[in-house]
C-alpha positions in Angstrom: 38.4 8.0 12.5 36.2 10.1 10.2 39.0 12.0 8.6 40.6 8.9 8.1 37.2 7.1 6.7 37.2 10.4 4.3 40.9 10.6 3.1 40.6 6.9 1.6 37.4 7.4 0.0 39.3 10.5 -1.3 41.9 7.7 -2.5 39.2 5.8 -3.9 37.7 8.6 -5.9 41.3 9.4 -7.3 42.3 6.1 -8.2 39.0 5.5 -9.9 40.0 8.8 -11.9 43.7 7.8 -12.8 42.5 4.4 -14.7 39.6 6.5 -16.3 39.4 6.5 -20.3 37.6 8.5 -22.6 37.0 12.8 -22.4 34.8 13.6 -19.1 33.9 17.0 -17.7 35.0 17.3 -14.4 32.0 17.2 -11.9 30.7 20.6 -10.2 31.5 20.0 -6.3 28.2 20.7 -4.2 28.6 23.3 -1.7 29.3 26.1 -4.4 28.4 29.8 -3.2 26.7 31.8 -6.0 27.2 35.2 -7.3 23.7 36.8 -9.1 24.0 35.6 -12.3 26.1 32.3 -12.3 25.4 29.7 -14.3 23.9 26.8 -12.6 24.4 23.3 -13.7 21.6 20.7 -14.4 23.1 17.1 -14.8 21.3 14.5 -15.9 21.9 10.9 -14.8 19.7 8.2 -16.3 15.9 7.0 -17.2 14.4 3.8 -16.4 11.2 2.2 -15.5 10.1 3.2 -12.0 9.0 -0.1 -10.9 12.6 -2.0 -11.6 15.1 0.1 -10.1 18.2 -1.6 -10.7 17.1 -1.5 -14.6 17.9 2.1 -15.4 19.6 3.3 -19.0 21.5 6.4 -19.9 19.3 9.5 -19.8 20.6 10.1 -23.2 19.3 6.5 -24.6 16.5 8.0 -25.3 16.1 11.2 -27.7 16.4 14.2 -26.1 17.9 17.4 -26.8 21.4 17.7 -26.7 21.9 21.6 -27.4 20.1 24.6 -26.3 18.1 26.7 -29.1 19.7 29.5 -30.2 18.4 33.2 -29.5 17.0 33.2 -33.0 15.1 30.2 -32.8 13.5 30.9 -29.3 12.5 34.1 -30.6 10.5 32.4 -33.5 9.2 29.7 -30.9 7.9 32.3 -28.3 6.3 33.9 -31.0 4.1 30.8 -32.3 3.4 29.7 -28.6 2.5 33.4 -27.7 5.2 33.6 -24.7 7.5 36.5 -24.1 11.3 35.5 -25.2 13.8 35.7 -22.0 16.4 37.9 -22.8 20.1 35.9 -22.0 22.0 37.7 -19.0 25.6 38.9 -19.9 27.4 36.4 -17.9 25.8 33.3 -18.9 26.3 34.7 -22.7 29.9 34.7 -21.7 29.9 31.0 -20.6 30.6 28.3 -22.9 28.4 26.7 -25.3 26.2 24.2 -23.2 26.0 20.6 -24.7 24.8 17.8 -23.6 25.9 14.2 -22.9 29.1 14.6 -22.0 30.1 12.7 -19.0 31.1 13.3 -15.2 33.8 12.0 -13.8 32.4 9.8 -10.7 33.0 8.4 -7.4 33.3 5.0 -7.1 30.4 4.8 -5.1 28.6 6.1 -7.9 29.7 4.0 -10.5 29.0 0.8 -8.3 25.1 1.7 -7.7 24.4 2.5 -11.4 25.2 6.3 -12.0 26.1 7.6 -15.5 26.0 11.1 -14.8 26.0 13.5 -18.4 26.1 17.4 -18.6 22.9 18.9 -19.8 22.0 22.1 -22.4 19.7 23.9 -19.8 20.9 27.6 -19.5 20.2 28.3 -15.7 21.4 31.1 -13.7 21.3 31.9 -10.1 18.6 34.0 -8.9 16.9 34.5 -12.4 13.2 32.9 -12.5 12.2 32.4 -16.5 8.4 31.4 -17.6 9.4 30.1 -20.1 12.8 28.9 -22.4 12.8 27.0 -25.5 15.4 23.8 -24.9 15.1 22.6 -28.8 12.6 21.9 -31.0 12.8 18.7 -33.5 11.0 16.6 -35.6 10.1 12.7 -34.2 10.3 10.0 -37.0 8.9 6.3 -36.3 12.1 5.2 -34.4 12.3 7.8 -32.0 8.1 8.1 -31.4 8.4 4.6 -30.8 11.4 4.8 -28.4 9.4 7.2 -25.9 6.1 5.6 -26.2 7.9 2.4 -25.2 9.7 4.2 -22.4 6.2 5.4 -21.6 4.4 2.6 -21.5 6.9 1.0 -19.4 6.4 4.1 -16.7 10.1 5.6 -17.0 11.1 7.9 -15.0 14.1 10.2 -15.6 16.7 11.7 -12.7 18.6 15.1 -12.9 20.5 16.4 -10.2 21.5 19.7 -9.3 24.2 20.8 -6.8 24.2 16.7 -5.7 20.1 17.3 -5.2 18.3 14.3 -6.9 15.0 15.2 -8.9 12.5 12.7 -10.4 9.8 13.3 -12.7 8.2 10.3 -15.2 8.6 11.2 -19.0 5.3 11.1 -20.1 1.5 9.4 -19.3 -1.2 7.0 -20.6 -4.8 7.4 -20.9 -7.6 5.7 -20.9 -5.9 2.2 -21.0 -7.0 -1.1 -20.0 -5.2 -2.2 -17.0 -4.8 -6.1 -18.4 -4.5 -5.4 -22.1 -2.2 -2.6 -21.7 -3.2 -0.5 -25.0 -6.8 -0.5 -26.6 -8.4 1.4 -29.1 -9.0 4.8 -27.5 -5.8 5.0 -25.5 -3.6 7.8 -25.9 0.1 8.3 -24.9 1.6 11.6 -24.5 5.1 12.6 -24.3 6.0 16.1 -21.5 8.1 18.2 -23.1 8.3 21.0 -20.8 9.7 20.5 -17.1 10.0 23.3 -14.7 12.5 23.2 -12.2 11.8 24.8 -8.6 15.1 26.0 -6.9 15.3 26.8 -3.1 18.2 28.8 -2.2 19.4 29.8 1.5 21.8 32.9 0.9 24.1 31.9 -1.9 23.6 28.2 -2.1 20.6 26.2 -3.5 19.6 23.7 -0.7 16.2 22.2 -2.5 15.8 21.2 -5.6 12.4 19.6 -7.6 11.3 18.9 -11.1 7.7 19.0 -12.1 6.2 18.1 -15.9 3.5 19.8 -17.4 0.5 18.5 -18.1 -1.2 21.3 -20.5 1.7 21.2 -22.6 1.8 17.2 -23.4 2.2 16.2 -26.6 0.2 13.5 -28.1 2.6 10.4 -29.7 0.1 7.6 -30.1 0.8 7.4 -33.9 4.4 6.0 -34.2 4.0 6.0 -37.7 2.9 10.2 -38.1 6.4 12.1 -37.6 5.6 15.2 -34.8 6.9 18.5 -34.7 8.1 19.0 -30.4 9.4 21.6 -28.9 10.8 20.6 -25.5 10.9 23.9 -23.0 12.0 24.9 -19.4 10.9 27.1 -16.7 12.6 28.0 -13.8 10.9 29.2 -10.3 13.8 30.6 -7.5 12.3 31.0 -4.3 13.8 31.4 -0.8 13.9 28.1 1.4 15.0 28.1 5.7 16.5 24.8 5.2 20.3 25.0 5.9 23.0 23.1 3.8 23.9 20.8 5.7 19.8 19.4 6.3 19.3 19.9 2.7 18.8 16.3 2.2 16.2 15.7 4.8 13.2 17.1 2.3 13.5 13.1 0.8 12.2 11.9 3.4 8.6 12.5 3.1 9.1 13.2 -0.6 5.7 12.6 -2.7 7.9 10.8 -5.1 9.9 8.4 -2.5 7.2 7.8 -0.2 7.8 6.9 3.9 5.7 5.5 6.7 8.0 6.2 9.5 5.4 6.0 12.3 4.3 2.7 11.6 7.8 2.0 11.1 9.0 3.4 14.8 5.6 1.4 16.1 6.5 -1.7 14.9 10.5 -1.3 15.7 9.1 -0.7 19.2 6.8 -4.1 19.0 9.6 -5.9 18.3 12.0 -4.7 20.5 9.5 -5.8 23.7 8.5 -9.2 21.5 12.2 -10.4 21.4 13.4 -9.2 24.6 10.3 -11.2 26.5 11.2 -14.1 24.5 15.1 -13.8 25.7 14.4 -13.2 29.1 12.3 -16.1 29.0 14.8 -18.4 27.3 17.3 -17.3 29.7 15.5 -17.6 32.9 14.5 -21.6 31.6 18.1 -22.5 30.8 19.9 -20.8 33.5 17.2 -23.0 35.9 17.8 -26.3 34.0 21.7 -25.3 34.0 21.8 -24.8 37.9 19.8 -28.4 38.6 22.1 -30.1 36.1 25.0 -28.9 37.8 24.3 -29.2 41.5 23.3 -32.8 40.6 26.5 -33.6 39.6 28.5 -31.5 41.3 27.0 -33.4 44.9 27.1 -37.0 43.3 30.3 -38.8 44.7 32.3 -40.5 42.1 30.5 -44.2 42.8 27.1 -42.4 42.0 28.3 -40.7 39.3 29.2 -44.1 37.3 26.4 -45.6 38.2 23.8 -42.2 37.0 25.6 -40.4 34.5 23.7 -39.4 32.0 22.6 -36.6 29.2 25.0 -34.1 28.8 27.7 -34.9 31.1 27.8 -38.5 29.7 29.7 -37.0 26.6 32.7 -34.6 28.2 35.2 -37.1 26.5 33.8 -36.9 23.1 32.1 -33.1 22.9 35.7 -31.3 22.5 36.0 -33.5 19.3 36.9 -31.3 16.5 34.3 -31.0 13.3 34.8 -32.5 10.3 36.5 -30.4 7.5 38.2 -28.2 10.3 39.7 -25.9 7.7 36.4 -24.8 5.9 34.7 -24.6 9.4 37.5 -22.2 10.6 37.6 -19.9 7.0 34.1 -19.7 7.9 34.0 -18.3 11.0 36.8 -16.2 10.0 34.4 -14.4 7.2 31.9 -14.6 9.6 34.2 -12.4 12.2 34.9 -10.2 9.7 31.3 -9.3 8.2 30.4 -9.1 11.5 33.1 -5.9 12.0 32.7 -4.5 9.2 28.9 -4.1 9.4 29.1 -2.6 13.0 31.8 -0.3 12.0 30.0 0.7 8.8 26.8 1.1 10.7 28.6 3.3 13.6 30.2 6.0 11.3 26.9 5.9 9.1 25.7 6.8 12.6 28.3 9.0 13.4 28.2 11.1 9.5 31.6 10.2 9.0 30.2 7.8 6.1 27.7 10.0 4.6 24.1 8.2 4.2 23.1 11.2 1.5 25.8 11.3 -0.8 25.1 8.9 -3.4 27.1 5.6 -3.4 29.4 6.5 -0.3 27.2 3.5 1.4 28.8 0.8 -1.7 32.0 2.8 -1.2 32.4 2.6 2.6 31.8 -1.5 2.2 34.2 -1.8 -0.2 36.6 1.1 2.2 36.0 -1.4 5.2 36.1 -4.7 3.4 39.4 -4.5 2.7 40.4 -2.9 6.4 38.6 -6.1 8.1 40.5 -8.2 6.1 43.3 -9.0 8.6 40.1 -9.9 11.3 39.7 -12.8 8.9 42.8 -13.7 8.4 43.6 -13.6 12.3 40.8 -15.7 13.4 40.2 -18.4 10.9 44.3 -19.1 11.5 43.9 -19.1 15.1 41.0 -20.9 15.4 42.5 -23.5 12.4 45.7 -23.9 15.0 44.3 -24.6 18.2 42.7 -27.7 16.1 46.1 -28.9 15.5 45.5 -27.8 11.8 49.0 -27.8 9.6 48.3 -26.6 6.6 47.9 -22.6 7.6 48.5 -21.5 4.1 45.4 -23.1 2.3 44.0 -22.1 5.1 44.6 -18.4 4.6 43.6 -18.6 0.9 40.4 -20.4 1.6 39.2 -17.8 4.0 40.4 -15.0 1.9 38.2 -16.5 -1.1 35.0 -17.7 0.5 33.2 -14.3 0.3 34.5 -13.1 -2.8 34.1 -16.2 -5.0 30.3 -16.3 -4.5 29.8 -12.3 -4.9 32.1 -12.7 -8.2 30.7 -15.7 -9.4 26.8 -13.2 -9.0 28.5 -10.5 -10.5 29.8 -11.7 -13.4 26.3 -13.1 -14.3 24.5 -10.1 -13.5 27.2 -7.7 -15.2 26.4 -9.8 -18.2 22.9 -9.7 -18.2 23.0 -6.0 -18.0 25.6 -5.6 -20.8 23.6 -6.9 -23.1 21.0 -5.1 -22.2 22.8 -2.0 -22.2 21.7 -1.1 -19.0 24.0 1.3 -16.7 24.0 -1.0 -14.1 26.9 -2.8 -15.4 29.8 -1.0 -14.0 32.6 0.0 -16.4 35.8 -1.1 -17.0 37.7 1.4 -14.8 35.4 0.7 -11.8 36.2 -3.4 -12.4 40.1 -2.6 -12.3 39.7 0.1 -9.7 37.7 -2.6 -6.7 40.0 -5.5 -8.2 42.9 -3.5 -7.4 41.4 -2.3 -4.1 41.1 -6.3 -3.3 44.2 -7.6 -4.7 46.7 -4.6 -2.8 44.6 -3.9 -0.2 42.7 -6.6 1.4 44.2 -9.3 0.4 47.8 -8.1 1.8 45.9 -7.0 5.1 44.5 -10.7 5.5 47.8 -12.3 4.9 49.1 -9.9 7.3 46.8 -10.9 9.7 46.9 -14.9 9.3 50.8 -14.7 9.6 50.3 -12.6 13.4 47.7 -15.8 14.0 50.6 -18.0 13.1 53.3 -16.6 15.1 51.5 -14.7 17.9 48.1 -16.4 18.9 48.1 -18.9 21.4 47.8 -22.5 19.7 46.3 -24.1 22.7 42.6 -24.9 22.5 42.6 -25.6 26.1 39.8 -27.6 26.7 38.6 -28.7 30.0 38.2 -31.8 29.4 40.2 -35.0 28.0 38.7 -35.6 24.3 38.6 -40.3 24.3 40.3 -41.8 21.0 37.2 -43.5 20.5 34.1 -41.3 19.5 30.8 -42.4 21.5 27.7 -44.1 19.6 24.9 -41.2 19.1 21.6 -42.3 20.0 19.2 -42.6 17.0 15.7 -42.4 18.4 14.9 -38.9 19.5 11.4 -37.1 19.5 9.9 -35.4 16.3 10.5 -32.0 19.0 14.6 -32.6 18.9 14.8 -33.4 15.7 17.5 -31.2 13.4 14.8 -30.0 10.8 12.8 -28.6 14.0 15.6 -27.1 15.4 16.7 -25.5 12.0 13.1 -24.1 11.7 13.2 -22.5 15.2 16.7 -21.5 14.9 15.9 -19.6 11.9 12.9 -18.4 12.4 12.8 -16.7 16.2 15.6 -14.4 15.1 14.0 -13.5 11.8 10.8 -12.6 14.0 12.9 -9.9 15.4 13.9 -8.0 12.1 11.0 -8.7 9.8 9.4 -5.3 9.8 12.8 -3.5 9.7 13.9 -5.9 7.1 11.0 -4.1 5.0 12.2 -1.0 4.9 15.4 -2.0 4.1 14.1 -3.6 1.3 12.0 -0.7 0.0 15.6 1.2 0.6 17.8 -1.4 -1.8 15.1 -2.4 -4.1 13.0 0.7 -4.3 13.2 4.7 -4.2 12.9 5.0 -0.6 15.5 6.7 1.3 16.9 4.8 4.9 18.5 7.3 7.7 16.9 5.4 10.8 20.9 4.1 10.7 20.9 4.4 15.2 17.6 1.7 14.6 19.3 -0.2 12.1 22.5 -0.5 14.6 20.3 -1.5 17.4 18.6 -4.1 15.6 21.8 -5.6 14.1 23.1 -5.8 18.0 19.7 -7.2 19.1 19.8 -9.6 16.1 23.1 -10.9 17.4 22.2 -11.5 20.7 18.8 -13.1 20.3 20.7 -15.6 17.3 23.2 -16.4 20.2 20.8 -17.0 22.8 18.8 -19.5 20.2 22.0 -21.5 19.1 23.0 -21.9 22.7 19.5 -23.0 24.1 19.3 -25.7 21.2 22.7 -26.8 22.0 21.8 -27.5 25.4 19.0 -30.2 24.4 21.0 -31.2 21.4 23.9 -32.4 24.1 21.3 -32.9 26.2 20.4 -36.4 24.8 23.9 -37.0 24.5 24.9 -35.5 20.5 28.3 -34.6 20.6 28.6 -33.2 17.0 27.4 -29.7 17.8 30.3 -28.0 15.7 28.7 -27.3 12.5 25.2 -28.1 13.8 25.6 -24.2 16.1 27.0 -22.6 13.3 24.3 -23.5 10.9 21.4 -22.9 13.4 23.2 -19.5 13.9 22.9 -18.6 10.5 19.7 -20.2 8.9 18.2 -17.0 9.7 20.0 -16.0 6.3 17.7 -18.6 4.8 14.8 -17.0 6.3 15.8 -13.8 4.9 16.2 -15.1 1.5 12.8 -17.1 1.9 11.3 -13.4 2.3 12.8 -11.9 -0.7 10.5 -13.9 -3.1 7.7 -12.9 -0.7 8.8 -9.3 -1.0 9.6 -9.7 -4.8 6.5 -11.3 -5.7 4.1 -9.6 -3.3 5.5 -6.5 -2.2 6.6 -5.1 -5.4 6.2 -4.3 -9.1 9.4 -5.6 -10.5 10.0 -7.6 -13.5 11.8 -9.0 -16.3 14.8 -11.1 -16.4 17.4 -7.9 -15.5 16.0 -6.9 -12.3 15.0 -10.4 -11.1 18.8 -11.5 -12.0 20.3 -8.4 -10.0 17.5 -9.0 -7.5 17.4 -12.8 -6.8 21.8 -11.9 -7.2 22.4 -9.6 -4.8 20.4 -10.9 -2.2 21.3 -14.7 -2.3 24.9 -12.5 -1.7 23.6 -10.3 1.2 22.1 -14.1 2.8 24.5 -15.7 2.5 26.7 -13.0 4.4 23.8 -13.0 7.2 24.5 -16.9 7.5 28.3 -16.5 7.4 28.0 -13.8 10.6 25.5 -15.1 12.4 26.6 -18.6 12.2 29.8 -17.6 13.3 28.3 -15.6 16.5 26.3 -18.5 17.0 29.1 -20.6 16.7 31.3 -19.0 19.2 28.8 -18.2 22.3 28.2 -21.6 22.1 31.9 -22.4 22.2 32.4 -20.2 25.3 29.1 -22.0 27.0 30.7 -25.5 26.3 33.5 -24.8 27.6 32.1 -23.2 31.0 29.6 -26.1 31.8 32.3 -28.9 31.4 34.6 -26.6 33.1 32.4 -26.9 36.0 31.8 -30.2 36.6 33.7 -33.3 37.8 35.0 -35.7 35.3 38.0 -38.2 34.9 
């Protein structure tokens, strides 16, 4: 399975290349083994501010150098700043003129989450530790003064990468500046120019990687209107690290930069683990007594008694197998449902497993999009089925509904949020090539593999419903007077809200994953939770299906599937929470890819856990009226 998970992201990654347009250096594959001496490549990727993620620019939007100083001028430079010159080894001489912002080719992955990787001028070699290098030095009119002291202001941050290793580092700092007025008389802004670059290396490979600024050689910019003489400079440290290759990536996690918590966070998993499972075994041990009385009582009544106490749930075995209004939406959404539901357990068992790498930027996006169109034919199998045994004719619309009630929504977000970010100019709107690469993906892919599998449905699935009772041509009154307890706006907020209980504090660090710089691995947590999630939304929706037919409500179709998923509601409910309380962002780009994204990833929650509700409730229907005696 993981070779096969890997050879069609490897498809991806070369169709993505095919359609691409425009000169593009091909990317350096990580892994490389270094000779003394080779040249070592710094990419650069893009700048934004740090407090808006999603609203990150081109690192070359902003003015820095895009060619390395010659010998001559470094010479002159070292002399004025009282440094000794390095002297260029012989095989990086030999290498090609270094210039930057020319760009990568990418992985689809990549281009999905925002990357716009670019080739940098830094002369680096393997193994050779320099005090000091002179990158460029220019002159700063008003527009380009102004253009970092923005960027400043805003708290950019920039990120490089080497050998597939992320580094941060913020472009420049603030002083003495009011925290409500911003800047006052007094303030200063200064720009770093010089960054040096520490490089761990295990044998021949560099395994850690880390950018620092500094601060004794900032450059004071508050004056937009006084051009500035800068000279932007490197310095490189080599030093020998234990970490292995393959665990490279585990010095993010407690990175000063991307900040983690993660024994709180195994504390509170642990809480809420014991919480919800207290709280099923409680609901379980109620119903299954209320179950057992109900059906002895009316198992033991002969039929005379029987007409003369019938009553509650057994009252309505003629009318409960009566199918839902709008059958043919109900059915395309429980077939998205189905397939969300697969594709998020199969994504989270080979991010589990490494066979989807949980390091490599973007192979997460890519793997969805990988698996999306794989789980296409559970769709189309299941809402088909299901849409037959209710004596549904029309399969056809049928397939193309359920085939376009996921993807209309997230396209109907995306093209608002694409445009949003094209006019900013932000590199968050993907490109052309990625746009024609996933349409392609969906149009040959996964929308072939759900026709496929509504056509098996059609002409393989059993069309029988087989209900165990006799459904009357005459639908029974519903009673109207209820208690405020039973009411559906009661059972919404309890539906909704015991299951959300269970993933609240994991659904924090999630958040601080998408919408922040943290890094998530606790994928075996994640999995268990997802599992645990199910269950516990199961056990709710059948519980309050029991009173519901309890006081004799037959309609409990749509009513389980939308107490099975309002705890995408609740989930949406929480983003503003997090957005407004939990966070720093702003501005109308990040709070329209934001408020987006996650009325997308809500709405997915309610379409899987409204169809799990949907069915355990089916299959506990269909066992209590199989059990009891009716005409």
């Amino acid at each position: 399975m993981r070779i096969a998970v890997s050879s069609l992201l490897g498809l991806l990654v070369s169709a993505s290349v095919l359609v691409a347009d425009g000169a593009k250096v091909k990317r350096v594959k990580a892994g490389k083994k270094y000779n003394d001496h080779d040249a070592v490549h710094i990419v650069v990727n893009k700048v934004g501010p740090f407090n808006n993620p999603t609203e990150t620019y081109r690192y070359y939007s902003l003015p820095f150098c895009k060619e390395h100083a010659n010998e001559e001028l470094e010479k002159e430079v070292a002399e004025e700043e009282n440094v000794v010159a390095v002297e260029r080894k012989a095989q990086a001489t030999a290498d090609e003129k270094r210039e930057g912002a020319v760009r990568h080719k990418q992985r689809l992955g990549e281009s999905i989450v925002g990357d716009r990787r670019e080739t940098s001028p830094y002369d680096i070699t393997f193994m050779d530790s320099v005090d000091w290098r002179l990158l460029c030095k220019t002159t700063l009119h008003k527009r380009d003064i102004t253009m970092f002291k923005e960027a400043i202001h805003n708290n950019y941050f920039f990120e490089m990468f080497v050998e597939d290793l992320p580094m941060w580092g913020y472009i420049g700092d603030v002083a003495n500046e009011d925290f409500l007025m911003g800047e006052v008389d007094g303030s200063k802004t200064y720009l770093f120019p010089h960054l040096h670059f520490h490089l761990g290396y295990n044998n021949d490979q560099i395994v850690s990687a880390k950018v620092t600024t500094d601060t004794d050689r900032k450059v004071d910019i508050t004056d937009v209107d006084k051009p500035r003489e800068v000279k932007f400079s490197y310095s490189v440290e080599w030093f020998k690290d234990p970490i292995s290759w393959s665990d490279r990536h585990t010095n993010y996690h407690d990175s000063r930069f991307v900040p983690s918590s993660f024994e709180i966070h195994w504390l509170s998993i642990i809480n809420s683990f014991v919480l919800v499972l207290l709280l099923t075994a409680f609901l379980t041990i109620i119903l299954l007594r209320v179950l057992k009385n109900d059906l002895s009582r009316y198992m033991e009544l002969d039929d005379e008694a029987l007409e003369e106490e019938e009553s509650g749930w057994k009252l309505i075995h003629g009318d409960v197998f009566r199918f839902p209004e709008h059958p043919m939406l109900f059915c395309s959404a429980v077939g998205t449902g189905n397939q969300l539901i697969v594709l998020s357990l199969l994504h989270l068992c080979l991010a589990l497993t490494g066979a989807i790498s949980t390091t490599r930027r973007g192979s997460i996006m890519a793997g969805v999009v990988v698996l999306y169109c794989l789980t296409s034919f559970v769709n189309g199998y299941t809402s088909v089925r299901l849409y037959r045994q209710m004596n549904g004719k029309n399969w056809v619309n049928c397939t193309v509904m359920s085939a376009a009630m996921f993807p209309s929504p997230v396209i109907f977000v995306f093209l608002w949020v694409n445009s949003i970010a094209l006019a900013h100019g932000s590199t968050s709107a993907l490109p052309l090539t990625t746009i024609f690469t996933v349409t392609a993906l969906y149009l040959f892919i996964a929308f072939p593999f759900h026709l496929f599998g509504a056509v098996t449905a059609k002409n393989f699935a059993n069309a029988d419903f087989n209900a165990p009772t006799r459904t009357t041509k005459i639908p029974r009154e519903i009673p109207s007077e209820m208690p405020w307890y039973r009411s559906r706006v009661f059972q919404i907020l309890i539906a909704g809200f015991l299951p959300f209980s269970a993933i609240y504090i994991e659904l924090h660090y999630i958040f601080a994953s998408i919408w922040g710089h943290s890094i998530y691995t606790l994928f075996g947590i994640l999995l268990l939770t997802f599992i645990l999630l199910i269950t516990v939304t199961s056990f709710i929706t059948v519980a309050l299906l029991y009173f519901q037919l309890a006081r004799e409500d037959h309609r409990w179709w749509w009513v389980t599937y939308i107490n099975g998923g309002m705890t995408g509601l609740f989930i949406y409910a929480y983003s503003f929470y997090f957005y407004y309380y939990r966070s720093f962002m702003s501005g109308i780009l990040q709070g329209s890819f934001y408020f987006g994204y996650m009325a997308v990833i809500s709405l997915a929650f309610f379409l899987m856990l409204g169809a799990a509700g949907f069915q355990f409730s089916l299959v506990f229907v269909k066992y209590i009226y199989s059990r009891i005696k009716s005409d």
